[in-house]
RODO-2510 file (C-alpha; in nm, 4 decimals, decimal comma):
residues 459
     n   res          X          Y          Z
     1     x   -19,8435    -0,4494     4,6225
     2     x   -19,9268    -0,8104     4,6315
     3     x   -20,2505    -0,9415     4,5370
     4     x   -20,1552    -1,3048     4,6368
     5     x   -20,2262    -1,1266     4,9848
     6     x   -20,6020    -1,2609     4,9227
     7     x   -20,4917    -1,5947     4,9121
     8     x   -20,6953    -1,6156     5,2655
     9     x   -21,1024    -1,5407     5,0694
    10     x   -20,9982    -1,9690     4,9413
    11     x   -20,8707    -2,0748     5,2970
    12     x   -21,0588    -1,9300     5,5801
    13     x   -21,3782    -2,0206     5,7388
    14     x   -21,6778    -1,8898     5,5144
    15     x   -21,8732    -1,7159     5,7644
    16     x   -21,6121    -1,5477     5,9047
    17     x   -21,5394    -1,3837     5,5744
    18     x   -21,8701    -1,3271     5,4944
    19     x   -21,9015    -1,1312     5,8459
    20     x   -21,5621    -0,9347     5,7803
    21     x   -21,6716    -0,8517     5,3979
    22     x   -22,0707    -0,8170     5,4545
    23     x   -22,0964    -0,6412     5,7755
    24     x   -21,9002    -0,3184     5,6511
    25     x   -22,1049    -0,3473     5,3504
    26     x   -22,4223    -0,3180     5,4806
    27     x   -22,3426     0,0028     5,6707
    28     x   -22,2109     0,1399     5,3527
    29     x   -22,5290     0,0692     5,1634
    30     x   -22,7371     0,1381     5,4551
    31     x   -22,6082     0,4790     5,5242
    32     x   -22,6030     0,5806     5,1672
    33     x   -22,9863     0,4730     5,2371
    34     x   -23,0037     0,7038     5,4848
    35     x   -22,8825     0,9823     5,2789
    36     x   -23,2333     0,9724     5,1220
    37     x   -23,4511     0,9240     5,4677
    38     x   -23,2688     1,1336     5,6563
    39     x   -23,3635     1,4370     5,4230
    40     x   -23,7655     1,3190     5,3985
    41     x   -23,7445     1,3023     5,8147
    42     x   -23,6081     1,6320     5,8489
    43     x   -23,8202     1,7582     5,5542
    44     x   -24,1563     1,6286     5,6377
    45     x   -24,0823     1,7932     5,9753
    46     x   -23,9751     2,1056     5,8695
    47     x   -24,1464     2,1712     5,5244
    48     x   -24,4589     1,8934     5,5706
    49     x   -24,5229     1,6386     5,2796
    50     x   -24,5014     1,8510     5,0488
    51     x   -24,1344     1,8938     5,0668
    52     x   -24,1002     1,5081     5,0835
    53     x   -24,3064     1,4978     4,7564
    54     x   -24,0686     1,6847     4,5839
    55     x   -23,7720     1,4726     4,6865
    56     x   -23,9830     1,1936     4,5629
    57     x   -24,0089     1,3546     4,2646
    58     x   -23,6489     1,3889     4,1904
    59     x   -23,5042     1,1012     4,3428
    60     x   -23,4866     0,9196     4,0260
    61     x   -23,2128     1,1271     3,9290
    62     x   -22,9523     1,0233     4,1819
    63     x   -23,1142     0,6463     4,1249
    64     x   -22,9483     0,7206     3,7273
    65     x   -22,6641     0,8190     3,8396
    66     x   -22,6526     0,5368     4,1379
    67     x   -22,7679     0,2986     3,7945
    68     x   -22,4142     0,4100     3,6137
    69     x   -22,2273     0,4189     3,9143
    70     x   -22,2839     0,1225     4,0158
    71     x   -22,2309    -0,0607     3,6539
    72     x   -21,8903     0,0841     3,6575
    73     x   -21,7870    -0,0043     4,0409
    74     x   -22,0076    -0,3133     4,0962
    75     x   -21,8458    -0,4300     3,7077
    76     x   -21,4875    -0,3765     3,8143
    77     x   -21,5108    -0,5108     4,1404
    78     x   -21,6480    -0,8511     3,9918
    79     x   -21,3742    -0,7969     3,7594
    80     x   -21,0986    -0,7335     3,9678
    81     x   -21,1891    -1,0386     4,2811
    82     x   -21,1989    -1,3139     3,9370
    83     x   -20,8162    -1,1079     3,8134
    84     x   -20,6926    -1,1449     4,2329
    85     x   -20,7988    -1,5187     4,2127
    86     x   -20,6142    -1,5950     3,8548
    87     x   -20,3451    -1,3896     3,9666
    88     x   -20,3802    -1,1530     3,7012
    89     x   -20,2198    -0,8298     3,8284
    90     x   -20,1869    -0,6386     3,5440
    91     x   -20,5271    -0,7025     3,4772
    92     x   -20,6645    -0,5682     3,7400
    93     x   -20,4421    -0,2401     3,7271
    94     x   -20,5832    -0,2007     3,3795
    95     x   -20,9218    -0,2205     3,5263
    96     x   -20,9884    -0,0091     3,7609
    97     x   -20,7833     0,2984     3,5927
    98     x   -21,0406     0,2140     3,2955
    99     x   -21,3578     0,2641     3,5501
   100     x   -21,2388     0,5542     3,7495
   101     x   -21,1812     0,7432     3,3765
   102     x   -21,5148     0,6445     3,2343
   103     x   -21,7137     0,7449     3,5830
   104     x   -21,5547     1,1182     3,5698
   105     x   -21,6285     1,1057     3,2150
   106     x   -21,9904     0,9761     3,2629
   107     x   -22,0793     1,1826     3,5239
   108     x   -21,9782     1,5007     3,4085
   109     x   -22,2180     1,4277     3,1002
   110     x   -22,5127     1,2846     3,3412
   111     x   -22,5099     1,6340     3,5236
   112     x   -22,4990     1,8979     3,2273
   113     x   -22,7722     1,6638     3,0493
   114     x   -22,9627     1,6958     3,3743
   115     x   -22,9379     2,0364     3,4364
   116     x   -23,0541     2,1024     3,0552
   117     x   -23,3747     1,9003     3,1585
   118     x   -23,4632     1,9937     3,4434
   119     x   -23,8034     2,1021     3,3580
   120     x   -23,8981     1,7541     3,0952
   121     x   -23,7678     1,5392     3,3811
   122     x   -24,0076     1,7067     3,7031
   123     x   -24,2839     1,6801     3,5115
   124     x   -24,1917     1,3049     3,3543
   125     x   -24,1665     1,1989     3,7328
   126     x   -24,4909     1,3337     3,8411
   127     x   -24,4586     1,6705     3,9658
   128     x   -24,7594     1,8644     4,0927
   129     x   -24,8372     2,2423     4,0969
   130     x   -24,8356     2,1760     4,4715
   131     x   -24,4665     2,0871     4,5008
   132     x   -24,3111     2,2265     4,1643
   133     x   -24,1127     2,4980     4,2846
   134     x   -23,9816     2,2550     4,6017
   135     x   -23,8950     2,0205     4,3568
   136     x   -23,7124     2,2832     4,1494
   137     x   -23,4829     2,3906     4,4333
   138     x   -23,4164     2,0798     4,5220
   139     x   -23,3161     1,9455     4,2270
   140     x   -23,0640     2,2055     4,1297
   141     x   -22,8616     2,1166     4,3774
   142     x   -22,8769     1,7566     4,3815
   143     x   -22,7645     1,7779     4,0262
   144     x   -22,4383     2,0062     4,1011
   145     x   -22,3705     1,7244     4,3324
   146     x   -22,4228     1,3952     4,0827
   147     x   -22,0364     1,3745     3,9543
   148     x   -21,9060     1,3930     4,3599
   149     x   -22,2078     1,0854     4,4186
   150     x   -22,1145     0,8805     4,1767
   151     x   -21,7731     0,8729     4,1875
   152     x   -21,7953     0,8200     4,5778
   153     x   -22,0304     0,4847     4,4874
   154     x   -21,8277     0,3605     4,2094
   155     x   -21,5159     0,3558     4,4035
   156     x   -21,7325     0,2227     4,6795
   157     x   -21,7412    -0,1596     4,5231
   158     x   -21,4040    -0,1288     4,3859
   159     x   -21,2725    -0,0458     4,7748
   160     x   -21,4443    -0,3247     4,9117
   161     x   -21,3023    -0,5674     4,6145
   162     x   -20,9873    -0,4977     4,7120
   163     x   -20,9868    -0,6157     5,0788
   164     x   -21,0999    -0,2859     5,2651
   165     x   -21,4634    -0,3052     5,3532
   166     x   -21,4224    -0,1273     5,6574
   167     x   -21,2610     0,1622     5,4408
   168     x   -21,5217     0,1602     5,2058
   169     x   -21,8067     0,1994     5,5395
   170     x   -21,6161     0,4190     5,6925
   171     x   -21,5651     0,7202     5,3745
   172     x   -21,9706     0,6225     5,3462
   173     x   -22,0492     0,6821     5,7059
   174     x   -21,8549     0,9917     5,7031
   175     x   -22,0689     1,1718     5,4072
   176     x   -22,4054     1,0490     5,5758
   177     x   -22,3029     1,2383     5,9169
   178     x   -22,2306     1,5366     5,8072
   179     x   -22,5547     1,5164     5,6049
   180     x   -22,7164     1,4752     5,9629
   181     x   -22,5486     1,7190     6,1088
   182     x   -22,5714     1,9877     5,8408
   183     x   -22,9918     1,8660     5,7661
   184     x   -23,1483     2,0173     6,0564
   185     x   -22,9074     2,3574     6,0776
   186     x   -23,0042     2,4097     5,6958
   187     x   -23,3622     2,3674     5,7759
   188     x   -23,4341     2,4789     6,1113
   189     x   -23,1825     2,7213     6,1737
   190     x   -23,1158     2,8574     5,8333
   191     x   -23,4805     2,8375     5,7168
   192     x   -23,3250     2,6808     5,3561
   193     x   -23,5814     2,3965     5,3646
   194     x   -23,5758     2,1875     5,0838
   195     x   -23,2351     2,3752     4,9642
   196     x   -23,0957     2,3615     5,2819
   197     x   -23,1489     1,9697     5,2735
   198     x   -22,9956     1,9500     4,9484
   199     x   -22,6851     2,1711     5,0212
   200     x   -22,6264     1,9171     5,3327
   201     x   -22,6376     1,6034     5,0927
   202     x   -22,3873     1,6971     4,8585
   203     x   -22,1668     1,8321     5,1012
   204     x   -22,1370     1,4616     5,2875
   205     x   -22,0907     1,3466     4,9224
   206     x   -21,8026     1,5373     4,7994
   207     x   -21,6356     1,4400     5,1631
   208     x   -21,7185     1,0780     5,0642
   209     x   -21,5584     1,1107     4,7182
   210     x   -21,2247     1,2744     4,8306
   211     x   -21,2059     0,9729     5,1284
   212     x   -21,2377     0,7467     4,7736
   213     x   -20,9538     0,9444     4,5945
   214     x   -20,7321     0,9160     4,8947
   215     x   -20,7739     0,5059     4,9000
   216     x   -20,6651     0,4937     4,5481
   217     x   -20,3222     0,6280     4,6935
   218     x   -20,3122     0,3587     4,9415
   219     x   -20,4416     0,0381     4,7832
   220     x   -20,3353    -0,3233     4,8740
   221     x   -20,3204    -0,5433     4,6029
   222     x   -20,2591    -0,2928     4,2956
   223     x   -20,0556     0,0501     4,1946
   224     x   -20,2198     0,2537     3,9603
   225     x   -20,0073     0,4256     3,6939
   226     x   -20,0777     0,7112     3,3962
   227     x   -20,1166     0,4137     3,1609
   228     x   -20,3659     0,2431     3,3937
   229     x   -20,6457     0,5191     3,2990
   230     x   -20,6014     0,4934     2,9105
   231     x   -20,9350     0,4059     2,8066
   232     x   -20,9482     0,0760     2,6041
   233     x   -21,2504    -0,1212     2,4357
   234     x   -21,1201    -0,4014     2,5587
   235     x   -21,1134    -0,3824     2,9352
   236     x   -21,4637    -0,1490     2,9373
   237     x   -21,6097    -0,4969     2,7497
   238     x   -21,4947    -0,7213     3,0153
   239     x   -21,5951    -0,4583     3,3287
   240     x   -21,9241    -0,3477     3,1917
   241     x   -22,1280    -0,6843     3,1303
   242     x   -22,0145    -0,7748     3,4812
   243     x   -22,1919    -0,4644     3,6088
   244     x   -22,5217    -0,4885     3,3692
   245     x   -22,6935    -0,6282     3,6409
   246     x   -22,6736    -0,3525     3,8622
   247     x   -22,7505    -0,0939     3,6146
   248     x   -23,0377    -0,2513     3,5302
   249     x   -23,2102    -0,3190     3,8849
   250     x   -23,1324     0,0874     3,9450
   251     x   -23,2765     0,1668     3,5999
   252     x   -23,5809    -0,0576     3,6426
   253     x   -23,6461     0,1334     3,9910
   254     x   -23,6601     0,4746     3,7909
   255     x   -23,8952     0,3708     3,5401
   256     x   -24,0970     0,1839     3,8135
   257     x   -24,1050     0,5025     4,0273
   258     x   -24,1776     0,7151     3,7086
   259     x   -24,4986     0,4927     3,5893
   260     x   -24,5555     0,4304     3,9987
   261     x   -24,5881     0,8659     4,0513
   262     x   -24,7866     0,9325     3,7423
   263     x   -25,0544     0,6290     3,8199
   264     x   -25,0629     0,7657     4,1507
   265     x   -25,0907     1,1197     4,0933
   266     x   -25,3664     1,0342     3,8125
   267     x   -25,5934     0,7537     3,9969
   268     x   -25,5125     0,9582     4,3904
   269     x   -25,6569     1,2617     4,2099
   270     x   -26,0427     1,0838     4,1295
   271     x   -26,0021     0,8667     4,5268
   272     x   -26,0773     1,0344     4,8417
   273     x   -25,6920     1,0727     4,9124
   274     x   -25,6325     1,3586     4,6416
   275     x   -25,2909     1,3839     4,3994
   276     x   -25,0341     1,4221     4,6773
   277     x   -25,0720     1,1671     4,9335
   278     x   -25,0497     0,8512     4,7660
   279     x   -24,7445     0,9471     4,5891
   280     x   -24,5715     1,0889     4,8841
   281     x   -24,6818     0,7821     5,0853
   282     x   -24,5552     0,5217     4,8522
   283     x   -24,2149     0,7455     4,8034
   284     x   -24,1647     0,7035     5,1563
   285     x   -24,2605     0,2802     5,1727
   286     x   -23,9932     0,2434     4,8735
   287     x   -23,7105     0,4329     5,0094
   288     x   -23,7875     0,2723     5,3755
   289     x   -23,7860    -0,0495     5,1219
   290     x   -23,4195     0,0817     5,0198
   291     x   -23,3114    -0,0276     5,3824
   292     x   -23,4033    -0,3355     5,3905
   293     x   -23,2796    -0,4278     5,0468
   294     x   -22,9298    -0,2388     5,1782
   295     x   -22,9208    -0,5371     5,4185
   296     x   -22,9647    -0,7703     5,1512
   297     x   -22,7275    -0,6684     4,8700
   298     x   -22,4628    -0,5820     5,1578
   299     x   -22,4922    -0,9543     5,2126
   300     x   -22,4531    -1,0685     4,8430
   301     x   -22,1879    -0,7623     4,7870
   302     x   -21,9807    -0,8003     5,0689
   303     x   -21,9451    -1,1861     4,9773
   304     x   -21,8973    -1,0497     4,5913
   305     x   -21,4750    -1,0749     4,6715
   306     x   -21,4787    -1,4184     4,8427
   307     x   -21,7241    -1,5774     4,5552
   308     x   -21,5381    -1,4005     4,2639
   309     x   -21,1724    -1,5108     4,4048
   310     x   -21,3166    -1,8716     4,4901
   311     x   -21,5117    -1,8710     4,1076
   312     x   -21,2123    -1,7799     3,9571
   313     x   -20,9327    -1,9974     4,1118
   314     x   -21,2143    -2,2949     4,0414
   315     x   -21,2951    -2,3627     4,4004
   316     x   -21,6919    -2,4127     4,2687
   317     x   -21,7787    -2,6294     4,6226
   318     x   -21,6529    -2,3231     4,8161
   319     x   -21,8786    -2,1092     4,6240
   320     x   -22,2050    -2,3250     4,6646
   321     x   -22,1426    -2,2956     5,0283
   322     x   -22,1219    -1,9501     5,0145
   323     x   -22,4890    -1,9482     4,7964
   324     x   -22,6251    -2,1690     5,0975
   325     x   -22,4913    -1,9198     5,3850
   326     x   -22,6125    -1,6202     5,1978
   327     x   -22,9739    -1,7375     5,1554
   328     x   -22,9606    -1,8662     5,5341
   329     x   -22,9150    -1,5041     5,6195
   330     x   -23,1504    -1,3065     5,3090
   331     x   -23,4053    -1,5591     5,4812
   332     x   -23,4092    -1,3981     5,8282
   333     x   -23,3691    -1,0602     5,7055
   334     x   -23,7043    -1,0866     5,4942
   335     x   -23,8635    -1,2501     5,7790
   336     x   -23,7708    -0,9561     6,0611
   337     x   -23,8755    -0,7113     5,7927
   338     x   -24,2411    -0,8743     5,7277
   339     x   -24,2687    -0,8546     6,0723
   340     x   -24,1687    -0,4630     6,1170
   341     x   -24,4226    -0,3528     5,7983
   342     x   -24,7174    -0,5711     5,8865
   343     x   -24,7163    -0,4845     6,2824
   344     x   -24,5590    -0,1513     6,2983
   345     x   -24,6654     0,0924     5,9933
   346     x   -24,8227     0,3231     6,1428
   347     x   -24,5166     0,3888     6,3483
   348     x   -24,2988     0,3841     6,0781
   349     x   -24,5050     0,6688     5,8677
   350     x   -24,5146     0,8605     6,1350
   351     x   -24,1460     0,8811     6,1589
   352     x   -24,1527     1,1518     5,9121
   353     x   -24,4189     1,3598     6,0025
   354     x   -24,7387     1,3819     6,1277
   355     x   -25,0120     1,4501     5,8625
   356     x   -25,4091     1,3719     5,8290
   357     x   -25,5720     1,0791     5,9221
   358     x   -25,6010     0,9868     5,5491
   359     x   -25,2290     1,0004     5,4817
   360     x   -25,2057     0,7888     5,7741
   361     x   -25,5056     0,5790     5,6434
   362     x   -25,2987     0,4888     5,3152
   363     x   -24,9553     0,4859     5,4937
   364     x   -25,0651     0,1566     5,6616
   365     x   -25,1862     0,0250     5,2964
   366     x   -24,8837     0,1153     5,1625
   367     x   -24,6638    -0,1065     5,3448
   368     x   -24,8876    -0,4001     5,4661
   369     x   -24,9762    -0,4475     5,0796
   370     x   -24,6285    -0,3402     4,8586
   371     x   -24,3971    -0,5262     5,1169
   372     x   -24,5953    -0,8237     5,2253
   373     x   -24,3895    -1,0505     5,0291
   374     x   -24,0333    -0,8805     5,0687
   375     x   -23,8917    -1,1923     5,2198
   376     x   -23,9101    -1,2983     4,8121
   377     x   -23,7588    -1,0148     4,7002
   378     x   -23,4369    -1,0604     4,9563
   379     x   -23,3816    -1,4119     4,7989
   380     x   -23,4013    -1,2518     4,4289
   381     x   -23,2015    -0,9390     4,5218
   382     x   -22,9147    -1,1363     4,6144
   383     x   -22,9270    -1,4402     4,3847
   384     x   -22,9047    -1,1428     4,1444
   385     x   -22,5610    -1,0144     4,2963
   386     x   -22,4288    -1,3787     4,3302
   387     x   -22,4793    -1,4637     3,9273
   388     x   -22,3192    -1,1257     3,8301
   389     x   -22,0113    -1,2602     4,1214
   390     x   -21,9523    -1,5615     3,9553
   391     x   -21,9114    -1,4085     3,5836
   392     x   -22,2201    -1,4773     3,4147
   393     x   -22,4553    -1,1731     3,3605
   394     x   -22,7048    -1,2412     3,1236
   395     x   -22,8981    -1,4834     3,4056
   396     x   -22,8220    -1,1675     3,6598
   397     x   -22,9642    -0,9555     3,3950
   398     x   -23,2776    -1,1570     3,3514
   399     x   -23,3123    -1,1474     3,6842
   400     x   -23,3264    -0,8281     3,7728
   401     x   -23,5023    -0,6929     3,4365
   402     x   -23,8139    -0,9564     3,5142
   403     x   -23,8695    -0,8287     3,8218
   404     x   -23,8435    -0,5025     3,8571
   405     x   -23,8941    -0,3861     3,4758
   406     x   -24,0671    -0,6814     3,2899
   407     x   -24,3197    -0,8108     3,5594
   408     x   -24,3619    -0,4784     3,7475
   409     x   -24,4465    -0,1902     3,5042
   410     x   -24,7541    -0,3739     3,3364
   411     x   -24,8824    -0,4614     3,6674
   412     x   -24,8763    -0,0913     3,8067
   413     x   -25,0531     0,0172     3,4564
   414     x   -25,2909    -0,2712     3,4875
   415     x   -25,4088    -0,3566     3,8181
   416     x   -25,5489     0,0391     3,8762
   417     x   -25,7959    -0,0518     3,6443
   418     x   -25,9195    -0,2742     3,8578
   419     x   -25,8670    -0,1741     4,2306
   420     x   -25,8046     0,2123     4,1982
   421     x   -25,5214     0,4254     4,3225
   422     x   -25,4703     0,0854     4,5699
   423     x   -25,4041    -0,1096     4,2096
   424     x   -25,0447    -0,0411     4,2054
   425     x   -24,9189    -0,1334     4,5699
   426     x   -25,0252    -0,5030     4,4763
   427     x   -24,7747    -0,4997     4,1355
   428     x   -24,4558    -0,5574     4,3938
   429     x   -24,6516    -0,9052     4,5659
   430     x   -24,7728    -1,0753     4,2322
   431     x   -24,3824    -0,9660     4,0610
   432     x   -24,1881    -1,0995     4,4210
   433     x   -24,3866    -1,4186     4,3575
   434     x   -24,3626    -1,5018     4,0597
   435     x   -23,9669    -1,3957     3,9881
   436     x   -23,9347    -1,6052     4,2670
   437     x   -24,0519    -1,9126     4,1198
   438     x   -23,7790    -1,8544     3,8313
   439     x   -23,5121    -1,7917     4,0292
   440     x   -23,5698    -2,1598     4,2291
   441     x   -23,5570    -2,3005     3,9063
   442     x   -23,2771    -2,0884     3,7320
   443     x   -23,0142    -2,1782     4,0467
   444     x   -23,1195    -2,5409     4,0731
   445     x   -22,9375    -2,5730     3,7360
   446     x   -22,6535    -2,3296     3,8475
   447     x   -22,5761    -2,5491     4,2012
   448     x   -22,6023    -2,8444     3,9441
   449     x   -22,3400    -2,7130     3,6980
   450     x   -22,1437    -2,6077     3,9922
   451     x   -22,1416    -2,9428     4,1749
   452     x   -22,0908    -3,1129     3,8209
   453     x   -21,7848    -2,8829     3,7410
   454     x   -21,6568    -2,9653     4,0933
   455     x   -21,6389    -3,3356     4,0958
   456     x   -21,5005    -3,3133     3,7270
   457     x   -21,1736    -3,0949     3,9225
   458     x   -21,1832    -3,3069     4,1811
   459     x   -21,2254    -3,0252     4,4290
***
């Protein structure tokens, strides 16, 4: 095992290795996307909106344990592409054992403290006496499944990191299609519904996982050993600040969608579209929303390796150029995607069932009005990735907490007040705006420090 092997992330062409990295990425991201829609298409077609209520309802969990997951993989990765590039070996050995220990340790815990409150957590995330008992049998399940999930993700980053992207796609693609396949003979043949569509998911993610175990048998540029898993305060302090970001942005997007359901459910209830629609509806815009931002943080994570190897052998010119191509691309992708929700949403709620004219009615809302300014959120979504690549996560932190936690939670509990159950859809606009105004500013003094640092090495 030789990590020197990624001696090519400082030498060859940028966007080549940002297509080699990125592309696998995104279909790793965007299938585990999929995981989610493909159960609400199936559901809403063969339970009705109900059913895809109830997912809504206990999504948040597997966003938790996505939230962990991701601290732990998305940390060590960071961790491990800065180790390849000072040619710190042992360090990266030491690493890795250290994450895969504390996600089986983590996620054993998540899914017995789940399972214990079950009941405290439906009702926190807005559970109606219309889709209780879906939401029950759903979750169940889901929660059995939690330690196979997050290991799979975890491992995910760390894969990628160490110079198999299209390894880390492929163990992903794998779990979502047997999730296909499985979805409609649960539901249509079986008559399991919601269970059925559970049972399918976890099945695809415990296939996922054991592709993950079997890569850690076959890595490139490190051998794990017995001592490599030893847990040590040391390492975890290194890994985990590198992976804050991540956990936060999941974390924020369960407390949003917790606040989001409840305002929904309350202010829906006294509007002319009743508990259950708007809360479906704007279950559905977010995870569609899940896509799009799969596109984007494939783009900033697939480049994670070739920014963290560059950052850390001090080839700062090469990583500004990397910024520059990245935002190039985040760019288009918000542009195609303003396009899609502002011409096509009717289309695209209909994709999961056909319901009333009102849930139609505020369908259309939904996504003209929550994801006019997405283009925004793709340059703060990966500017978010790109700080926690080049080692410093307090400004990736900040990042992610003022968008999605610190600007977007009063503005759901405030603007109802105002406008109605159509308050909240406007809280993602006003927070995309105004984050990105900070963000312009924040990496105007990064590029600066970077160009500075540069010139000082002469490189």
């Amino acid at each position: 095992m030789n990590q020197n092997s990624n001696q090519y992330l400082a030498e060859a062409p940028i966007g080549k290795l940002m297509m080699k990295f990125s592309i696998p990425c995104i279909m790793s991201l965007l299938v585990s996307s999929l995981y989610n829609i493909v159960d609400q298409v199936f559901i809403g077609r063969g339970v009705g909106y109900l059913g895809n209520g109830a997912t809504n309802v206990v999504f948040p969990i597997t966003v938790i344990a996505l939230a962990i997951a991701l601290m732990v993989g998305d940390g060590c990765a960071a961790f491990l592409s800065i180790c390849q590039g000072k040619r710190d070996t042992e360090g990266i050995k030491k690493g890795v054992g250290n994450a895969i220990s504390t996600l089986v340790v983590s996620s054993v815990i998540l899914m017995i403290l789940f399972l214990c409150g079950r009941e405290g957590i439906l009702h926190t995330f807005g559970a109606t006496e219309n889709n209780i008992e879906y939401a029950r049998e759903y979750f169940n399940i889901i929660a059995v499944g939690i330690p196979f999930f997050m290991f799979a993700n975890g491992m995910n980053s760390v894969i990628r990191a160490d110079g198999s992207p299209q390894f880390a796609m492929i163990s992903t693609l794998v779990g979502c299609v047997i999730n296909i396949i499985l979805d409609p003979i649960a539901i249509f043949v079986f008559h399991w519904g919601v269970k059925g569509a559970a049972i399918a998911t976890i099945v695809g993610q415990i296939v996922s996982a054991c592709l993950a175990v079997y890569y850690l048998f076959h890595t490139k540029s490190f051998k794990l050993s017995k001592n490599s898993f030893a847990v040590k305060g040391a390492i975890i302090k290194r890994i985990q600040p590198l992976g804050i970001s991540s956990f936060l942005t999941q974390l924020s997007i369960v407390i949003i969608m917790g606040v989001m359901n409840n305002v929904l459910v309350k202010y829906g209830a006294m509007s002319k579209y009743g508990a259950d629609i708007p809360m479906t509806v704007v279950g559905i815009v977010m995870k569609v929303f899940q896509i799009v931002i799969a596109f984007v943080i494939g783009v900033a994570a697939g480049s994670q390796p070739i920014v963290g190897y560059n950052y850390g052998a001090g080839h700062f010119g090469r990583v500004k150029e990397i910024y520059k191509k990245m935002m190039i691309v985040e760019v288009g992708i918000g542009i195609i995607a303003t396009i899609c929700f502002e011409i096509f949403p009717l289309q695209l709620i209909s994709l999961f069932g056909s319901e009333s004219d009102l849930y139609n009615e505020f369908g259309i809302l939904s996504f003209r009005i929550f994801l006019c300014t997405i283009i925004f959120c793709c340059v703060v979504k990966s500017t978010s990735v790109f700080l926690q690549s080049i080692g410093k996560p307090v400004m990736s932190m900040g990042v992610s907490l003022l968008r999605d936690f610190i600007l977007s939670v009063p503005l759901v509990l405030i603007l109802p007040l105002a406008f109605g159950v159509k308050g909240p859809l406007f809280s993602a606009p006003i927070a995309d705006i105004m984050t990105f105004l900070v963000v312009v500013a924040m990496m105007r003094k990064v590029m600066k420090e970077l160009h500075t640092t540069s010139n000082q090495k002469g490189v």
